[in-house]
C-alpha angles and dihedrals in degrees: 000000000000106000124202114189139229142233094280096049089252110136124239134201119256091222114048123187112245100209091193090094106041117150120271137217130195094338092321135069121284101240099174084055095036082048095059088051110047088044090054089052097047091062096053093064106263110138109162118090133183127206138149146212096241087045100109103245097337091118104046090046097055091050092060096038095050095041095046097047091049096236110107090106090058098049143075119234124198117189124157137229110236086230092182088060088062138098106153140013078266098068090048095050095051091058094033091058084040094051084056093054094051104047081039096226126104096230144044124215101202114023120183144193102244115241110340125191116156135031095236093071087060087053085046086054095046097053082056090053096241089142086066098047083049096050079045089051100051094048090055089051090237088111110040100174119002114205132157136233116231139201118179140061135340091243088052095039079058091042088054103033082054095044094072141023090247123187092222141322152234129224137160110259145171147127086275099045091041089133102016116083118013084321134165089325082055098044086048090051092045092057093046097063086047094256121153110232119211114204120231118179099025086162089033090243093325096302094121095054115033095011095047115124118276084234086043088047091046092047091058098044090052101048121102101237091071084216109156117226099256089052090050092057095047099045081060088062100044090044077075121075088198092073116077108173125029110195119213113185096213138191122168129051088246094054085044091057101035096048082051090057101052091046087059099054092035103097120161121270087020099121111098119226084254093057091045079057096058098056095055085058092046086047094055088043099053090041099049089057100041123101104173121035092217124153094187085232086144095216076138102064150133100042109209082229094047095243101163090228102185097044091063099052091043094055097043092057088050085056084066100029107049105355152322085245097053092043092049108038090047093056085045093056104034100042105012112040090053138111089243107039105230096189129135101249090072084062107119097194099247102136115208092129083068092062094047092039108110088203097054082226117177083246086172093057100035093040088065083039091061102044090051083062109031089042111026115203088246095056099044105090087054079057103066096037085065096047090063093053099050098042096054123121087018 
């Protein structure tokens, strides 16, 4: 396992587990499958390992996972304050102690503020004295190194970087999302203070794997290297010594072993002008197909109208991506042959989706684009004659 340090000197791994997407199992996580794989990852070196407190049960099973195997003492673990849900070092203390029992331990490694994305919301924090509980904290040793995770752009992630003497950070980024978000200008001002970066989104929610372009997916398999898509998107990320961390959220043994091995070969500077090169066309290929830049991260949801957000955006850029069929049929089986219709019509415009959306993306207008494509008006009252049929009896 390649290892980068922190601020600190300790050594982390390349590749960190990102324990939002563990497996699941009859409406909880599979912990006997999530077990394996963490395990698996564990002795491969990987020892850097990122939860939350809004992530259902990620907590709770790494807790268990970590405790019963003996090996809390030689891991990282990375959990987050939900910093909008606070008002006072109470509050934050009261997650915080409930975060500990969770994850069963009496410290955190890497603690972050949840989901920043203005620097209003750390003045908001301030003026609660969390810097304070944070500065308590550290010199207990329940909090080792304190960060934030940020979503917005590149002029707030500096705003905030500079507001605080943090220990390391979090941002969105990808081949795809190089100047969008913090992005490569954020990553760049991060080094430069010292401060460790840890990488969310390296495949951007799974688009550039499995929702790449036909013409995009044909380029990488013939090319010589060999390389997969998700390596290829990885080994974007490690060709750089600014990144520290890049989080996979993995699921199965084979994307455990081949996201260690890439993290292995991947040294920085290691990408050739040619393969620079190859990106960029990549790059013009996937944006000219996307419709909705949508990472299926689910900070949107739930809709108080139980409109699947993300299902809608991720099926309308299929449509584009792969085909009209899949697009379509996919939407139809996950939000309209259901018991509780999840479609876009059933959208208020409230838009509170809008406030929690990393991408400050316009939900409310592309959320009417999508269901003219994904439903067109002459289909739906088949529609709704299926969805009879197949909701009957449930």
């Amino acid at each position: 396992m390649q290892y980068r340090k922190d601020r600190n000197g300790d050594e982390l791994s390349a590749l960190g587990y990102g324990c939002m997407r563990f497996s699941r199992k009859g409406g909880g996580i599979d912990l006997e499958k999530t077990e394996k794989e963490l395990l698996k990852a564990y002795g491969a070196g990987v020892n850097y390992f990122d939860t939350a407190y809004i992530y259902p049960g990620s907590e709770a099973a790494l807790g268990t996972i970590l405790k019963k195997n003996g090996i809390r003492e030689k891991v990282k673990i990375a959990t987050k304050l939900p910093q909008y849900l606070v008002s006072s070092a109470a509050g934050a203390e009261k997650y915080f102690r409930e975060e500990l029992s969770r994850l069963q331990t009496d410290y955190v490694d890497y603690y972050l503020m949840h989901h920043m994305t203005d620097p209003a919301q750390w003045d908001k924090l301030v003026s609660a004295g969390i810097p304070e509980w944070i500065e308590e904290k550290k010199k207990s040793g329940e909090i080792r190194n304190i960060g934030f995770s940020y979503h917005g752009n590149t002029e707030r992630f500096v705003e905030i970087l500079n507001a605080y003497d943090w220990d390391f950070c979090q941002i969105q980024y990808n081949y795809i999302d190089e100047h969008s978000q913090a992005g490569r200008a954020g990553l760049h001002a991060a080094a430069a203070k010292g401060i460790p970066v840890i990488i969310m989104e390296p495949l951007r929610g799974g688009k550039l794997v499995g929702l790449l372009p036909k013409e995009a997916k044909e380029m990488i398999a013939s090319h010589e290297h060999g390389w997969s898509a998700a390596g290829w998107a990885f080994r974007w990320l490690y060709n750089q010594p600014e990144v520290t961390v890049v989080l996979s959220g993995m699921n199965s043994e084979e994307m455990v072993e081949e996201n260690v091995r890439t993290a292995e070969e991947a040294l920085p500077g290691s990408l050739t002008e040619q393969d620079l090169a190859f990106y960029e066309e990549l790059k013009k290929i996937i944006k000219a197909k996307e419709k909705v830049p949508c990472t299926g991260c689910r900070y949107c949801m739930p809709c108080p109208k139980g409109v699947d957000i993300p299902s809608a955006f991720l099926h309308y850029n299929l449509m584009y991506s792969e085909s009209r069929q899949d697009g379509r049929k996919g939407y139809y089986q996950s939000t309209v042959l259901t018991k509780q219709p999840a479609v876009a019509t059933q959208c208020v415009k409230c838009g509170k989706c809008e406030k929690r959306c990393p991408q400050s993306i316009p939900i409310r207008e592309k959320l009417k684009e999508a269901d003219r494509h994904l439903r067109p008006y002459p289909i739906r009252p088949a529609l709704a004659i299926a969805r009879k049929f197949f909701t009957r009896g449930k």
